[in-house]
Residue frames relative to the residue before (quaternion, step in Angstrom):
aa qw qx qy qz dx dy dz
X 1.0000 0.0000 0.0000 0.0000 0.00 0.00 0.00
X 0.5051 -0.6591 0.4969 0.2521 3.56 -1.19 0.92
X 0.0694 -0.7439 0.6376 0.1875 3.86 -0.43 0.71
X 0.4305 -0.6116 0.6420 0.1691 3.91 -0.87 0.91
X 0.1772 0.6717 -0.6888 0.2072 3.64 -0.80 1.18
X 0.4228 -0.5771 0.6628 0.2210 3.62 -1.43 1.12
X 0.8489 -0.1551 -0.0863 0.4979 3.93 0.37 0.19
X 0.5566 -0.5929 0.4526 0.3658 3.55 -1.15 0.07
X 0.7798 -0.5109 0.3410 0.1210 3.37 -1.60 1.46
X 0.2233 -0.7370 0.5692 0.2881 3.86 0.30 0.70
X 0.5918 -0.5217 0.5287 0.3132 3.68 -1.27 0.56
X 0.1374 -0.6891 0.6185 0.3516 3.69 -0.85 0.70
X 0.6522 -0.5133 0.3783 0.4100 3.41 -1.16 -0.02
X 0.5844 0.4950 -0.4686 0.4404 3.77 0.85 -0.27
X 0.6507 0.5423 -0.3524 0.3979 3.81 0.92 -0.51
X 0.3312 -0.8205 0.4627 0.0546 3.73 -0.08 1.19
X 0.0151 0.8939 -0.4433 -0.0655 3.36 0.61 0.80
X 0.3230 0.7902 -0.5158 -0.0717 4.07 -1.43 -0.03
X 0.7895 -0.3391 0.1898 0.4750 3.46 -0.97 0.53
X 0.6715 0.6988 -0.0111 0.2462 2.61 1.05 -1.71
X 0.7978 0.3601 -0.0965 0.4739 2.98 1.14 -1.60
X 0.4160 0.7500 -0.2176 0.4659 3.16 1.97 -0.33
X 0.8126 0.2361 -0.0889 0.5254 3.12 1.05 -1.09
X 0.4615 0.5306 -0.5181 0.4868 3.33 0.93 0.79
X 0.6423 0.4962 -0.3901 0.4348 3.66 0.95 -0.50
X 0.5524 0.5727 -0.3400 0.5012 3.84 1.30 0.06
X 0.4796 -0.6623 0.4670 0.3366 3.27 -1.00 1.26
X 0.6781 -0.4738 0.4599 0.3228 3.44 -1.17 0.66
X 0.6835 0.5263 -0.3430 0.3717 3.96 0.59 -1.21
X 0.4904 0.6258 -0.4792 0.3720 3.82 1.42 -0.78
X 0.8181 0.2833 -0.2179 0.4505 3.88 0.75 -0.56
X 0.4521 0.5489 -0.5726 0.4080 3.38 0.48 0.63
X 0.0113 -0.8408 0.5118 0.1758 3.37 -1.02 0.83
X 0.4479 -0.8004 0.3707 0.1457 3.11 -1.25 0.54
X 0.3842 -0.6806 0.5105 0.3584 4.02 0.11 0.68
X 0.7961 0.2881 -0.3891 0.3630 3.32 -0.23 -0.80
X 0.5780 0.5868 -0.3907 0.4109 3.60 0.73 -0.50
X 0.6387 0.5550 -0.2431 0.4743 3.67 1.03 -0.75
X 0.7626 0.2664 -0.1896 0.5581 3.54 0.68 -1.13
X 0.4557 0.4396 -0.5965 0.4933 3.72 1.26 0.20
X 0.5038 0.6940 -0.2650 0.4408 3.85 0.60 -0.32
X 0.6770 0.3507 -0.0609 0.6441 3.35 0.63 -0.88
X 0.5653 0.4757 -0.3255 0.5901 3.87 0.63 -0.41
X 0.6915 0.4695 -0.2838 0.4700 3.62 0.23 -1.23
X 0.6704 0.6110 -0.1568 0.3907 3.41 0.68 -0.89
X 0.7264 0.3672 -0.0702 0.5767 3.31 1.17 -1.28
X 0.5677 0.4751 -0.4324 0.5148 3.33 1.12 -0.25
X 0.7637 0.4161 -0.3269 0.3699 3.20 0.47 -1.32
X 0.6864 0.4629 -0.4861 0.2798 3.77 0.61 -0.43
X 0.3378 0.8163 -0.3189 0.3434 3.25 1.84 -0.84
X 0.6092 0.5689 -0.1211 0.5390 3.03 0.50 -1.80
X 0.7677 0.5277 -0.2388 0.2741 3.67 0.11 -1.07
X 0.5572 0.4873 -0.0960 0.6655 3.09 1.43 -1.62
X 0.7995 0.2876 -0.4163 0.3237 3.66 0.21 -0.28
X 0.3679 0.7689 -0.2652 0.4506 3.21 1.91 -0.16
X 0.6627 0.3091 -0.1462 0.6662 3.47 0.85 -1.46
X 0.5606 0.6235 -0.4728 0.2710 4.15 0.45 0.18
X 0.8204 0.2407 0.0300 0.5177 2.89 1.12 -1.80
X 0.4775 0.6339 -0.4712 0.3848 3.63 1.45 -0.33
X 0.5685 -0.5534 0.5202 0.3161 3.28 -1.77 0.73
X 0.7688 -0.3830 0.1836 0.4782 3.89 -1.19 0.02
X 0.7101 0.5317 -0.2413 0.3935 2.99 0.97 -1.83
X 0.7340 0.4422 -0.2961 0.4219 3.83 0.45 -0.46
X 0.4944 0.5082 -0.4862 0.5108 3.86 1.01 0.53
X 0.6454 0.4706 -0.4972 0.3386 3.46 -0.47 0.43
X 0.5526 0.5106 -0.3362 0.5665 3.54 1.84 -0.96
X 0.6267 0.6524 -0.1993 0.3767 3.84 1.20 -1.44
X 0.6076 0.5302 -0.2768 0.5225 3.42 1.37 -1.21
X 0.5681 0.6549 -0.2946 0.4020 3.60 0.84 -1.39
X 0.7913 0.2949 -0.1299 0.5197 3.36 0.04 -1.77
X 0.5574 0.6130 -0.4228 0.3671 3.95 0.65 -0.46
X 0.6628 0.5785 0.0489 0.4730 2.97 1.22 -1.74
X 0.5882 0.3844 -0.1975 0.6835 3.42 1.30 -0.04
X 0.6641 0.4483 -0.3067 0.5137 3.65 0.46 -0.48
X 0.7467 0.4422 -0.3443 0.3583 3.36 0.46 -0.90
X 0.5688 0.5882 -0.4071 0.4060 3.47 1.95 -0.51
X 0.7199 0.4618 -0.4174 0.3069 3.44 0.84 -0.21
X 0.3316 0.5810 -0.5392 0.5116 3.50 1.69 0.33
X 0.3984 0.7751 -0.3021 0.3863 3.89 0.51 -0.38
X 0.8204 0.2525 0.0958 0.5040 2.44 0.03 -2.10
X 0.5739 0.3925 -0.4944 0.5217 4.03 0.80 -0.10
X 0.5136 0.6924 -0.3722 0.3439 3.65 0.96 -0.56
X 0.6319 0.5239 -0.2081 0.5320 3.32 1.32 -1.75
X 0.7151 0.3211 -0.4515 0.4262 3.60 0.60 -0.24
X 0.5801 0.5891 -0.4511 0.3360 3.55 0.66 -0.62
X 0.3938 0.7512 -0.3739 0.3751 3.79 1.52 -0.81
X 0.7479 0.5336 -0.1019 0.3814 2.54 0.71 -2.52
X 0.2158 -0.6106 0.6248 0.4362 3.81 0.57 -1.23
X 0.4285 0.7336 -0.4804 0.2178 3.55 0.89 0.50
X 0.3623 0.7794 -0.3270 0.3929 3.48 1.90 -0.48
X 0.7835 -0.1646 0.2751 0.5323 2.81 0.08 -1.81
X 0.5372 -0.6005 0.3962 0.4402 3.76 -1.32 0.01
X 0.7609 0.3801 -0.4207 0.3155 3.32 0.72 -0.45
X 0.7712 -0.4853 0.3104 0.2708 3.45 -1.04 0.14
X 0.7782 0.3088 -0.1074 0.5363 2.94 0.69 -1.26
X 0.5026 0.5449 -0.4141 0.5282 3.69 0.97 0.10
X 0.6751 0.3838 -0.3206 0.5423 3.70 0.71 -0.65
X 0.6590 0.5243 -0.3912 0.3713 3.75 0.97 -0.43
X 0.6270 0.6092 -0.2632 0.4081 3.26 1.10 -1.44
X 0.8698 0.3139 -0.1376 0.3549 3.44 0.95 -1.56
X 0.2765 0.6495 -0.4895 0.5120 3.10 1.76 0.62
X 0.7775 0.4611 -0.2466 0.3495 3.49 -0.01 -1.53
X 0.5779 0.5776 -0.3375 0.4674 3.55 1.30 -0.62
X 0.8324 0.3138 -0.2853 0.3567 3.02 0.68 -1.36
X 0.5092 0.6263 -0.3732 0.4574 3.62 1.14 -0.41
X 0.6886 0.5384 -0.4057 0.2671 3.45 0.57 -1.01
X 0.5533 0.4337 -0.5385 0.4644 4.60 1.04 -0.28
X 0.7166 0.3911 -0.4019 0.4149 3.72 0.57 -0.70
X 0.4338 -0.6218 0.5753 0.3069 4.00 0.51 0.41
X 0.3608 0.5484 -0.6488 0.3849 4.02 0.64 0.92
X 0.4628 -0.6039 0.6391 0.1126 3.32 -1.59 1.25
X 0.3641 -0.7416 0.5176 0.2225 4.00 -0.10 0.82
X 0.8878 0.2672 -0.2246 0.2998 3.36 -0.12 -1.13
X 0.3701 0.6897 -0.3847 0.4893 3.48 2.12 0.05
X 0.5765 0.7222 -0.1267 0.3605 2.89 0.97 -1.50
X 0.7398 0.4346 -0.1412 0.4937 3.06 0.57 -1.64
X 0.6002 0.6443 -0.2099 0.4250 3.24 0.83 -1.27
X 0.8767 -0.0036 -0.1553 0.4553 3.83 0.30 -0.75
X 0.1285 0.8071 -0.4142 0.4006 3.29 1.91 0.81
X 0.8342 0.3449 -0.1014 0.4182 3.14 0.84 -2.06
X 0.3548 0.7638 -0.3676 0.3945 3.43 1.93 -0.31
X 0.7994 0.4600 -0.1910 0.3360 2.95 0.79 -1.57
X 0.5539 0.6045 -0.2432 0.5182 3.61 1.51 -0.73
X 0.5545 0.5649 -0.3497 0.5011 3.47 1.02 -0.92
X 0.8474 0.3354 0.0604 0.4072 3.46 0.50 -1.71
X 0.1595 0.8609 -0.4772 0.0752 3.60 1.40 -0.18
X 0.9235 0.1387 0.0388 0.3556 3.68 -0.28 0.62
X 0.4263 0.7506 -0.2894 0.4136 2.48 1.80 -0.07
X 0.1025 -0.8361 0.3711 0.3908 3.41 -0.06 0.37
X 0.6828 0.4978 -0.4066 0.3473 3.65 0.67 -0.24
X 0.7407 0.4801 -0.2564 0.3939 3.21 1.26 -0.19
X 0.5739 0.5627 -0.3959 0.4441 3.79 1.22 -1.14
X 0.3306 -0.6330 0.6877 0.1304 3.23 -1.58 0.84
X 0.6419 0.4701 -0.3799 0.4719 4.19 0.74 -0.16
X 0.7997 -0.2480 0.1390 0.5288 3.85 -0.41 1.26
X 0.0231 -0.6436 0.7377 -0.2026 3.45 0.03 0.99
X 0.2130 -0.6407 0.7176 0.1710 3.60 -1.57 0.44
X 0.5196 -0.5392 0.5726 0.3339 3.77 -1.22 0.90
X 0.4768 -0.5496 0.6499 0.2196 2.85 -1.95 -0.41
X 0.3882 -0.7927 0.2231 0.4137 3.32 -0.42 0.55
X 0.3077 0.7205 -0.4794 0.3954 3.45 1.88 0.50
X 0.6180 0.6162 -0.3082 0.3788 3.33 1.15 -1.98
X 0.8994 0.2690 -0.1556 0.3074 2.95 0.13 -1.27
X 0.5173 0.5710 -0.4480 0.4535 3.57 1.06 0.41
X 0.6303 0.3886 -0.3284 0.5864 3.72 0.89 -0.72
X 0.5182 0.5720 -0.5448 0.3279 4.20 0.77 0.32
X 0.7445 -0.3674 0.4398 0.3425 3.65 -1.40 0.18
X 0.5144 -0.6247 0.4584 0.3674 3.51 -0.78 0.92
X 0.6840 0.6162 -0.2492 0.3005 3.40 1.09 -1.10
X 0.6060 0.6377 -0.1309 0.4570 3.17 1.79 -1.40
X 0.6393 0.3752 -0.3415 0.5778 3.52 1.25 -0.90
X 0.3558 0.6947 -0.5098 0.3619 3.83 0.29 0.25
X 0.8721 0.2765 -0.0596 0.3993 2.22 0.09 -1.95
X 0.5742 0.3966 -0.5158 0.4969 4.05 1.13 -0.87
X 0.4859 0.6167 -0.4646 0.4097 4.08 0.47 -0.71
X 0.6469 0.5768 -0.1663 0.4703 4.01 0.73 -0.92
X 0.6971 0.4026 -0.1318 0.5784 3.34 0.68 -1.63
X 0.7422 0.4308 -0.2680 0.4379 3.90 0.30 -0.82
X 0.7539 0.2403 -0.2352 0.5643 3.46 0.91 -0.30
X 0.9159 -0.1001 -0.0423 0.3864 3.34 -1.60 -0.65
X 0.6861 0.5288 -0.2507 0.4322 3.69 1.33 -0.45
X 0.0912 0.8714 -0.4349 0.2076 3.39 1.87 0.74
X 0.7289 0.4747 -0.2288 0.4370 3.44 0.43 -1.32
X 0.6547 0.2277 -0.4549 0.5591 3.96 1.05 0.21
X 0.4185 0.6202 -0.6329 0.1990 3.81 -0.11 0.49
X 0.2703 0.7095 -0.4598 0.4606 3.80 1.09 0.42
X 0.7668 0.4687 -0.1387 0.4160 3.17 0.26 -1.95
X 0.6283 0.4187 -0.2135 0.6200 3.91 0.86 -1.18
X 0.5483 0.5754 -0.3899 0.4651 3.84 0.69 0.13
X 0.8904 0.2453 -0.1238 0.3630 2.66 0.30 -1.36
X 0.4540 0.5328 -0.3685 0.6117 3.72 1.63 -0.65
X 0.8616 0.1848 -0.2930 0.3711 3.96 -0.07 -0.30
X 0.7217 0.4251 -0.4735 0.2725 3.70 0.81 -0.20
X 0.7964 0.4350 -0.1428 0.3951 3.20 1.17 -1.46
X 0.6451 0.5103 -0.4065 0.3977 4.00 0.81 0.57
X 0.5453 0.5096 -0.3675 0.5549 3.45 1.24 -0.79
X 0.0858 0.8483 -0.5060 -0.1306 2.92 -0.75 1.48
X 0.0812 0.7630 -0.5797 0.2743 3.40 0.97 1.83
X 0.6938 0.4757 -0.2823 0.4611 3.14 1.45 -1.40
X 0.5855 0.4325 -0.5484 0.4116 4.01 0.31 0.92
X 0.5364 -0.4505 0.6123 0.3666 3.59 -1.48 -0.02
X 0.6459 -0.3426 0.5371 0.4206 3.95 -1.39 0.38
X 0.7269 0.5649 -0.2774 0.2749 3.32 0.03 -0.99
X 0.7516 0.4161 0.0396 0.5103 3.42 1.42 -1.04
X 0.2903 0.8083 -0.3116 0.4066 3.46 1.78 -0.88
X 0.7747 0.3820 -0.2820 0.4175 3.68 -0.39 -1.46
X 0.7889 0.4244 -0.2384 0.3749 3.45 0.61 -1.68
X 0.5087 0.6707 -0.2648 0.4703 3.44 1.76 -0.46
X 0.5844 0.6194 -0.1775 0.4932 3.54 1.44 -1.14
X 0.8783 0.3070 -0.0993 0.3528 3.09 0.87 -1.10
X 0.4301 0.6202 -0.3800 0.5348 3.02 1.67 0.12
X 0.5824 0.6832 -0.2215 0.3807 3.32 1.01 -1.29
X 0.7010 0.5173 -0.0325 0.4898 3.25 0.76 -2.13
X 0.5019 0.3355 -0.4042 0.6872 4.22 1.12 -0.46
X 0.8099 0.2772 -0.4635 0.2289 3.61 -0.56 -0.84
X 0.7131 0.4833 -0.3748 0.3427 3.74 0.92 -0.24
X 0.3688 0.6679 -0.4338 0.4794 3.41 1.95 0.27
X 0.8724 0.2672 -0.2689 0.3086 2.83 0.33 -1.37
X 0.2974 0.6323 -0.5088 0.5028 3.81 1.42 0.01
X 0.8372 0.3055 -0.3108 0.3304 3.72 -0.15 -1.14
X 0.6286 0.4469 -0.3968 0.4977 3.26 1.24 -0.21
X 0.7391 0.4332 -0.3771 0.3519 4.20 0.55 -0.47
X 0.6857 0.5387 -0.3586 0.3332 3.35 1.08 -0.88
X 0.6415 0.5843 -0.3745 0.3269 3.58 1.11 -0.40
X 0.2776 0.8774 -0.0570 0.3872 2.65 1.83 -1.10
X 0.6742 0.3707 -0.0754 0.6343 3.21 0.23 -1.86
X 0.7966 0.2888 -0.2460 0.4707 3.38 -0.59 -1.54
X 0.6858 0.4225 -0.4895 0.3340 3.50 -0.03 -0.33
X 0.8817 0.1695 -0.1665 0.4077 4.08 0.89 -0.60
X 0.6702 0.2114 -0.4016 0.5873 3.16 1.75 0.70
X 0.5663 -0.5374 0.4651 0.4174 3.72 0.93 0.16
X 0.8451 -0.1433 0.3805 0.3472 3.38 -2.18 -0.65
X 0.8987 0.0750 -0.1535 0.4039 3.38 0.24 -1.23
X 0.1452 0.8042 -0.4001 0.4149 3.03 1.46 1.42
X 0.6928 0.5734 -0.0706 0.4315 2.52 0.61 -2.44
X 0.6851 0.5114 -0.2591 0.4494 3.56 1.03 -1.30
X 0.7318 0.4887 -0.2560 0.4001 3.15 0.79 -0.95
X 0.8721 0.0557 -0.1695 0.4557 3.42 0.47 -0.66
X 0.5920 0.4718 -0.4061 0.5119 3.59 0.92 0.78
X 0.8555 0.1585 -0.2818 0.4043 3.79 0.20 -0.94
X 0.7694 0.4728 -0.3641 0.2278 3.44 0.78 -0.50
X 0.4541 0.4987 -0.3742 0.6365 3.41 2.05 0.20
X 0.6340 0.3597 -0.4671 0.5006 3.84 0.65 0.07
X 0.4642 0.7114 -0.3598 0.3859 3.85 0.82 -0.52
X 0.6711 0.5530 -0.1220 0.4785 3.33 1.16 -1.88
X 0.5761 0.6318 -0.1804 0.4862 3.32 0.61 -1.64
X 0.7645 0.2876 -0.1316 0.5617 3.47 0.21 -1.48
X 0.5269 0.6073 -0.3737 0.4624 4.20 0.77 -0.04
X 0.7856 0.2677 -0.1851 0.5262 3.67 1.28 -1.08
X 0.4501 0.7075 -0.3471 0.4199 2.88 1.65 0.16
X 0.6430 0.5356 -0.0795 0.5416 3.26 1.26 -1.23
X 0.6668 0.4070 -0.2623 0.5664 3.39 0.71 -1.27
X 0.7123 0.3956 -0.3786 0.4392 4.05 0.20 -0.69
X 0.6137 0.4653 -0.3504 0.5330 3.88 0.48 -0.72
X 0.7996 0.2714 -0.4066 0.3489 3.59 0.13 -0.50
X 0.6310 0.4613 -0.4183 0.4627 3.39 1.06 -0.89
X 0.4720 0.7289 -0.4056 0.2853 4.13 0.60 -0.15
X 0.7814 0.3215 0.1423 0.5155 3.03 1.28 -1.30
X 0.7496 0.5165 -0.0416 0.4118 3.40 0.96 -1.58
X 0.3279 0.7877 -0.4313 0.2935 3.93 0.83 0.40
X 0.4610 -0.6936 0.4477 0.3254 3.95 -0.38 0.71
X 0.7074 0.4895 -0.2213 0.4592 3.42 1.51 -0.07
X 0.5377 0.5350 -0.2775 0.5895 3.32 1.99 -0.44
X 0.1753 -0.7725 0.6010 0.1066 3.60 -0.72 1.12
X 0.2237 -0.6942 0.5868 0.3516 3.08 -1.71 0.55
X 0.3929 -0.7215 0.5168 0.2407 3.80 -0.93 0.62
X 0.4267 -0.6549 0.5200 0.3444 3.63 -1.57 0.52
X 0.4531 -0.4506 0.4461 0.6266 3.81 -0.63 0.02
X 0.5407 0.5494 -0.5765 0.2711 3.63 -0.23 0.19
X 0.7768 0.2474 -0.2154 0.5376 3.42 1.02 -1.09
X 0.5745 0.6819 -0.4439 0.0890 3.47 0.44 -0.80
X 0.1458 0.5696 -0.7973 -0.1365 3.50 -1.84 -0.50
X 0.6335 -0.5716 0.4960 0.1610 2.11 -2.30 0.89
X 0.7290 0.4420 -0.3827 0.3560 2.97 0.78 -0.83
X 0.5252 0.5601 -0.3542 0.5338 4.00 1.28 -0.30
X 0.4704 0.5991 -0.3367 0.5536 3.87 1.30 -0.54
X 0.8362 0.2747 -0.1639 0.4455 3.57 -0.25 -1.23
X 0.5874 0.6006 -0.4003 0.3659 3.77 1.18 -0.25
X 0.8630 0.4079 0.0591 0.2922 2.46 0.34 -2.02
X 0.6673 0.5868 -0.1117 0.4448 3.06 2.02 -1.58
X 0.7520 0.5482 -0.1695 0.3244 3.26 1.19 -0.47
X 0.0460 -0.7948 0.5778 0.1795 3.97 0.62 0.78
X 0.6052 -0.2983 0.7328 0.0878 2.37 -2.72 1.21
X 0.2868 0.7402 -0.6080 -0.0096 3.55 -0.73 0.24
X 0.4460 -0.6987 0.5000 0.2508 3.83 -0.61 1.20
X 0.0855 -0.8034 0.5892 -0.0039 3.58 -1.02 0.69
X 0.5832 -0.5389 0.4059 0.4524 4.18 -0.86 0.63
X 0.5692 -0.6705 0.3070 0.3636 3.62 -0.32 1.26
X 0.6520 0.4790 -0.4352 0.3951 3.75 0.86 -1.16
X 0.6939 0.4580 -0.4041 0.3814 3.93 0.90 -0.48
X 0.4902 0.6809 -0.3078 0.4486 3.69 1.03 -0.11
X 0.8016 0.2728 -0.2362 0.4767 2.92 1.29 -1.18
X 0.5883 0.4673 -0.4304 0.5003 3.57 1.07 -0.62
X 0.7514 0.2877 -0.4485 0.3893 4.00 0.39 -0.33
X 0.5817 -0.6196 0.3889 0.3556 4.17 0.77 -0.13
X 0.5389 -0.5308 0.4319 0.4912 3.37 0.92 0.39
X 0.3116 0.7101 -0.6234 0.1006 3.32 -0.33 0.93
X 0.6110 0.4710 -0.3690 0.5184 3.41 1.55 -0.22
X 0.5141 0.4733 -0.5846 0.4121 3.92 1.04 0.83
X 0.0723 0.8858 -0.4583 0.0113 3.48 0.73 1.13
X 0.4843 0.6766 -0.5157 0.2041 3.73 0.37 -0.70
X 0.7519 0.4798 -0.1538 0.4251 3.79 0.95 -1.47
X 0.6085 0.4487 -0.4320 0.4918 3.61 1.61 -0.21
X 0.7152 0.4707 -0.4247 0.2942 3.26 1.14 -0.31
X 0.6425 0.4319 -0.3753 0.5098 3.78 1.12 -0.04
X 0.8534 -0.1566 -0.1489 0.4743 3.22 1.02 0.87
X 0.4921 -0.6689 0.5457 0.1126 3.42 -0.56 1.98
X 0.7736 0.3346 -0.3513 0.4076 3.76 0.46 -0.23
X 0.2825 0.7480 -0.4159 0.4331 3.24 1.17 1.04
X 0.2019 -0.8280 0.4992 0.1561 3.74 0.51 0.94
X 0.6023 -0.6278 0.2122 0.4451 3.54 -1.20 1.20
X 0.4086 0.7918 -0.2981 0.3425 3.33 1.42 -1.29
X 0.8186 0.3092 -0.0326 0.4830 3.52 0.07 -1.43
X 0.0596 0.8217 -0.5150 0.2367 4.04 0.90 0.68
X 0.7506 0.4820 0.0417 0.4501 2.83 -0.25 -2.69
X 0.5233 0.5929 -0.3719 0.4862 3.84 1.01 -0.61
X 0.7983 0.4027 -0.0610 0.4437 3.10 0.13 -2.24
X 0.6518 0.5254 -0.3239 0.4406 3.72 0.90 -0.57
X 0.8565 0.2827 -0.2142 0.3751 3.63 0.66 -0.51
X 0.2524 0.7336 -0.4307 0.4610 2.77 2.36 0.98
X 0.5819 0.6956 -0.0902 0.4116 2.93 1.27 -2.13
X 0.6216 0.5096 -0.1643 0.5717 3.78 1.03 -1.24
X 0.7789 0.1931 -0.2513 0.5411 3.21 0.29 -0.77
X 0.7486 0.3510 -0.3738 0.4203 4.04 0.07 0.25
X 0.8548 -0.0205 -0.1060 0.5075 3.38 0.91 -0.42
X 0.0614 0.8453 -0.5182 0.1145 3.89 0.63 1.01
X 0.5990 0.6014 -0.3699 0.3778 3.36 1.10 0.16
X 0.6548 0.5134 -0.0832 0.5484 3.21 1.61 -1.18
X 0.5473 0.5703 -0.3053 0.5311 3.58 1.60 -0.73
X 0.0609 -0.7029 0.6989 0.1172 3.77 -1.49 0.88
X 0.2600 -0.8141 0.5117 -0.0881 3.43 -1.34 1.50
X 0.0567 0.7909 -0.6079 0.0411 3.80 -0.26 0.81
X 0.3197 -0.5933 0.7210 0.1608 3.00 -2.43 -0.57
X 0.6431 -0.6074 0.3827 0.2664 2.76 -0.83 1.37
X 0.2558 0.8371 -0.4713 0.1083 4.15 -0.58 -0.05
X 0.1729 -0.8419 0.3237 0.3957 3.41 -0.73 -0.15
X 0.3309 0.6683 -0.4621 0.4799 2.93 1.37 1.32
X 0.3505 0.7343 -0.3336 0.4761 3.14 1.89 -0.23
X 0.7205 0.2952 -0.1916 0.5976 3.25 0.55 -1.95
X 0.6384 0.4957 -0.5455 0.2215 3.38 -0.43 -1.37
X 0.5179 0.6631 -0.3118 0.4414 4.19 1.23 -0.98
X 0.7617 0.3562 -0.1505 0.5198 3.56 0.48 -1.44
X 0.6316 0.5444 -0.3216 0.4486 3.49 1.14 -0.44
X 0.8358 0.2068 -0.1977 0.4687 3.57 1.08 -0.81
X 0.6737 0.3920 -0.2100 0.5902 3.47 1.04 0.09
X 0.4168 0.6625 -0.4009 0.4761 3.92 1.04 0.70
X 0.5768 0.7677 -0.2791 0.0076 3.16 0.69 -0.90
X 0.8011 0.0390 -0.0239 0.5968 3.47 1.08 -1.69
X 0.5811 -0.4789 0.4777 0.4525 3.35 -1.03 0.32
X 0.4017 0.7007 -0.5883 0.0400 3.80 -2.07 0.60
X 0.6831 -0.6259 0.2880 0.2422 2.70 -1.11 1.76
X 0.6709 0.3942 -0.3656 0.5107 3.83 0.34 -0.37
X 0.9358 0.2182 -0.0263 0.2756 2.92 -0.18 -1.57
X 0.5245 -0.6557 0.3291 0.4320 3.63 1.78 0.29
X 0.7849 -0.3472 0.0055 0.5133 3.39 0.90 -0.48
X 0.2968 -0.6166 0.7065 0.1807 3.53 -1.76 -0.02
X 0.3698 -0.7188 0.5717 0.1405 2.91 -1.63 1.20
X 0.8032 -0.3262 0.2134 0.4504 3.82 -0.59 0.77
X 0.8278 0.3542 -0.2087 0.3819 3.20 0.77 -1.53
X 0.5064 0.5521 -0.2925 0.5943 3.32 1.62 -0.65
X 0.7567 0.3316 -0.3119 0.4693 3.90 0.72 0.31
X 0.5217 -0.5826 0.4743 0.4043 3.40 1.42 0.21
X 0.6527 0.4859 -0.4679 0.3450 3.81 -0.03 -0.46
């Protein structure tokens, strides 16, 4: 049974908590994966963008904006089969999760192995605040001693212009490739190096046999979307006036991946066209959790620890909250909005 809570239970100290022990209370089947269930996945997916793109071919003017929407949503669940291939949750072999990462990533111009790379940062570090790379909130030191230009834009991203912080992801984390170790570079390069191939090979393309408001049509405003649920799932994962980030002084991981991670309900057709990626709490105590098997692990999770577990609904009173009360990092109260920091 679902227990309805405005935030999740602090840990008393007699309750010994770990990753570990967490995931013994999950039924063993949540990690068994299954091929056919995956590439039935990956079918669903391709049909449905298929479907999309032929949607925005033949549809009259007035009926592309609904077309962009549902295109644009489909392609997020390429994405998301992508996010398992990251994971090696896809498949066992390796290179099958590489190959079909790179495919699928390659319409959304996402660099896979960058990706991967500070993807797993973020899991490592979930909440952390000096360390997570997914909506972190500044300090209000940080962000005074930033560029006039920079607070714009974080000032943008934290409030009503939430829904591009996808885009400013991805253009700043995963191409600079200062922002890998030596170690990582090459495979970083080459992710990089396919996604500007294939840019140089689609965009002419486009303009060359449907022109400009081609290009719009079936490239940015279904990438726009894509990069909207992108934005809207990463922040609402993590980002809740009730979800703290922690210094490495206080943190754990294993209080991180419980507590830190929201469940957040979504209109069923987007659940299904994106795979349950917003049944997130159970991918985050364990990435080898296959997309398929979520809804499994989650109502394990419910029934062993629903006290400790934080639950929502999608809305846009949902955002408009995270938009105006997200803003600065603070040590009591998790955060301060701008005005409540003077800035």
């Amino acid at each position: 049974m679902t227990i309805a809570i405005d935030k999740p239970t602090p840990l008393k100290e007699e309750v010994e908590l770990t990753i570990r022990g967490i995931l013994k209370t999950l039924p063993p089947s949540c990690f068994q994966k299954s091929p056919w269930r995956a590439w039935f996945g990956v079918l669903v997916s391709v049909v449905a963008v298929s479907l999309g793109y032929w949607g925005l071919a033949v549809a009259p003017w007035f009926l592309l904006p609904p077309l962009w929407i549902f295109t644009g949503t489909a392609l997020t669940g390429f994405f998301v089969l992508g996010h398992d291939c990251g994971h090696r949750s896809f498949s066992n072999n390796k290179w099958v999760n590489d190959i079909v990462g790179h495919i699928l990533f390659l319409p959304l111009l996402y660099p896979f192995y960058p990706w991967r790379f500070k993807h797993d940062h973020h899991h490592q570090n979930t909440n952390l605040l000096e360390e997570d790379n997914a909506w972190a909130p500044f300090t209000q030191e940080i962000y005074q001693g930033l560029n006039p230009v920079i607070q714009i834009f974080y000032r943008l991203l934290r409030g009503r212009v939430w829904w591009m912080g996808s885009i400013a992801h991805w253009a700043s984390i995963h191409f600079p490739e200062d922002n890998f170790p030596p170690s990582q570079r090459e495979q970083a390069r080459f992710s990089n190096n396919l996604v500007i191939i294939y840019a140089l090979i689609l965009f002419p393309a486009i303009l060359f046999t449907a022109g400009i408001g081609g290009w719009i049509n079936f490239f940015l405003m279904p990438w726009l979307v894509y990069h909207f649920w992108m934005s809207t799932f990463t922040i609402v994962h993590h980002t809740m006036p009730e979800i703290p980030f922690k210094t490495r002084a206080q943190w754990s991981a294993p209080e991180a991946q419980l507590m830190g991670s929201v469940h957040c309900d979504y209109p069923y057709w987007v659940e299904f066209l994106c795979h349950d990626i917003n049944w997130h709490t159970p991918h985050h105590l364990s990435t080898a959790i296959p997309f398929y098997n979520l809804r499994e692990a989650q109502a394990s999770l419910e029934q062993n620890w629903a006290p400790y577990l934080y639950k929502t609904k999608f809305s846009w009173a949902l955002m408009k909250r995270i938009g105006d009360e997200c803003h600065i990092y603070d040590e009591e109260n998790n955060y301060r909005s701008f005005a409540q920091s003077g800035l």
